[in-house]
N, C-alpha and C positions, 0 to 999 in steps of 0.2 A: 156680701153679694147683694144684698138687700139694698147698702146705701150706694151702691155703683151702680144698679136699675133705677135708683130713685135719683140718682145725678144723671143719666141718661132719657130720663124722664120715661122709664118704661117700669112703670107703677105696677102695672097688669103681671111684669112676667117676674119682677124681684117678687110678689106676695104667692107667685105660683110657684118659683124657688126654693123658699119657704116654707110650704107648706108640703110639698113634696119631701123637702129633706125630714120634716117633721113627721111623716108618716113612718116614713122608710127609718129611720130613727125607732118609734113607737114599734115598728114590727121585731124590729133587731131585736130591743130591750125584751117585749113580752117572748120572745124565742128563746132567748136566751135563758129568760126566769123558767121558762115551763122544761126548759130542755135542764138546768140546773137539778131542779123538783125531783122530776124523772129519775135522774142519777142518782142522786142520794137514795130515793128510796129504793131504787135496784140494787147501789152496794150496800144497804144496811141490811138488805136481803141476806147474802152472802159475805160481809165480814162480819162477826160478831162486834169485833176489835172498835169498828167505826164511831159508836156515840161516845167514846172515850176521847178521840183522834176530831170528832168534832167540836166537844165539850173543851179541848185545850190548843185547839186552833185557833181563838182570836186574843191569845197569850202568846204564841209565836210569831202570828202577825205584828200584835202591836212592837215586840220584841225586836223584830227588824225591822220596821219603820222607823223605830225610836235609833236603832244603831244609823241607818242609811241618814237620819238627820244627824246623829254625832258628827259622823264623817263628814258629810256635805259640811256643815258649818264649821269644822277641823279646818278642810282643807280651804273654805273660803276665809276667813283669819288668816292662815296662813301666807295666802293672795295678798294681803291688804298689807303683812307688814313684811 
C-alpha cells in the first residue's frame, strides 16, 4: 500500500496507511495477550488438571508441526517426480 501511494505520489496518505494499520495491529496483539492471561488464570482456577495440560502443550505442538512439515515435504517430492 505504502509503495502504490508513493508511486502515486500521495506520501501523506500511504505513511497514514501505515500507521493506522500499525495501531490497529498493536491493539489486536495487546487484546489479545491480555484476554489470553485472563483465561489461563480463570481456568487454572477451576481445573486442577491444567499446569500439567500446559506444561506438555508445546510437545504436542511441536509434535504436529514437525508431522504437518513431513507431509508437506512428502507430498511435495512427490509433485516433483
Amino acid at each position: 500500500m505504502l509503495l502504490l501511494c508513493l508511486q502515486m505520489k500521495k506520501i501523506a496518505l500511504g505513511a497514514m496507511l501505515v500507521l493506522c494499520f500499525s495501531i490497529g495491529l498493536a491493539l489486536t496483539m495487546v487484546s489479545a495477550g491480555v484476554l489470553a492471561a485472563l483465561s489461563v488464570k480463570h481456568v487454572s482456577k477451576r481445573w486442577t488438571g491444567f499446569s500439567v495440560f500446559a506444561q506438555r502443550a508445546p510437545y504436542f505442538s511441536g509434535s504436529l508441526m514437525l508431522l504437518v512439515g513431513v507431509y508437506l515435504g512428502y507430498h511435495g517430492l512427490h509433485a516433483l517426480f
